[in-house]
N, C-alpha and C positions, 0 to 999 in steps of 0.2 A: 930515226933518232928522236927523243925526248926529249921536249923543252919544256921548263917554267913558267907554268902559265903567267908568272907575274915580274918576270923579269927578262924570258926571254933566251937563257944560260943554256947551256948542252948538260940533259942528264944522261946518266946511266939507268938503267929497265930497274938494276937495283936502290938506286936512292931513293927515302923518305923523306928526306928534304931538302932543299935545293942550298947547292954550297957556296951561291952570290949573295943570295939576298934573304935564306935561312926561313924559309916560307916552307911550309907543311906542302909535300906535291900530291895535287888530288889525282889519281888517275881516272883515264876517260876508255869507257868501256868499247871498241874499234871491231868487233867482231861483225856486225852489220854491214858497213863501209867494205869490211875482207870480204864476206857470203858477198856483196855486191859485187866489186870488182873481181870475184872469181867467177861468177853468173855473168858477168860482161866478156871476159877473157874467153867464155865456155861460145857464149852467141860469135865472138870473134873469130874464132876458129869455124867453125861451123859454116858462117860466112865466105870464110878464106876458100872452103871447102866446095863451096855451091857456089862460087865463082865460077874457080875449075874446073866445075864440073859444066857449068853453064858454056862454056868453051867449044866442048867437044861433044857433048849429048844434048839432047831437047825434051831429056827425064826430070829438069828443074825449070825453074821458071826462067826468063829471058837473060842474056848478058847486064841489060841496062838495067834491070831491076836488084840481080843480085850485085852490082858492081856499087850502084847507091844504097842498098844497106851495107855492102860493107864499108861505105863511106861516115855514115852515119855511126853505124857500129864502131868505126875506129875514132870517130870523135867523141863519143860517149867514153871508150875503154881510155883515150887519154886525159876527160875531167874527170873518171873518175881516180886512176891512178894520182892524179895531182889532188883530189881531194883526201885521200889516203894518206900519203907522203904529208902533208900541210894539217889535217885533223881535222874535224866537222866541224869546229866554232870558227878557226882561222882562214878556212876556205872563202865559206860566205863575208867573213871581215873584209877580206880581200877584195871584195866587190861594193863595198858599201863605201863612198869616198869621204872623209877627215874632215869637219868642218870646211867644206867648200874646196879644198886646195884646188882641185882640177878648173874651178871657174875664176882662181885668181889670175891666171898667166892670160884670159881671153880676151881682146880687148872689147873695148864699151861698143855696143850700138850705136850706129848712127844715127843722128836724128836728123831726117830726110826733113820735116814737116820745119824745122827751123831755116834750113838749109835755101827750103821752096819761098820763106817768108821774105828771106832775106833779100834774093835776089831779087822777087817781088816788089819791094819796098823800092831795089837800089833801080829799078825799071821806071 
């Protein structure tokens, strides 16, 4: 689904301009992102595959070895699908945090060297 880069609103694939806030919609060219995630999906399989097969013959390489790419490979196929679905600019927003919020709920450091003075002093 399509959204407003500048509002955020549910488009349609057909709208030219978004119907909250009447902004011109740029569209964002996603065919690299698809070629990627279909190149992840292709290694996913393939994996699934040489697991399998890792099982029952000793024509691939070991169990442990194919069992962690396909661990890897299925982490990779689920950032990418979530970077797909979310769009390349939005993905990475995602991870960059908003003027600080995550460090406001944290509480202050302690300051040990006051703490040490003090008692020192009351000694």
């Amino acid at each position: 689904m399509n959204r407003c880069q500048h509002c955020e609103a549910d488009l349609a694939k057909s709208d030219r301009v978004c119907w909250s806030c009447h902004v011109r919609v740029k569209r964002l060219g996603l065919k690299a992102p698809k070629r990627f995630c279909q190149a992840v999906d292709l290694f996913h399989v393939m994996f699934v595959v040489l697991t399998l097969t890792a099982i029952f013959t000793t024509a691939v390489p070991t169990l442990q070895i194919c069992a962690a790419g396909l661990m890897v490979i299925r982490l990779v196929k689920r950032s990418a699908d979530y970077m797909l679905e979310l769009g390349p600019l939005k993905a990475f927003e995602a991870l960059i945090p908003r003027n600080g919020a995550e460090h406001r709920n944290r509480p202050a450091p302690r300051d040990f060297r006051s703490a040490f003075e003090k008692s020192r002093r009351a000694a």
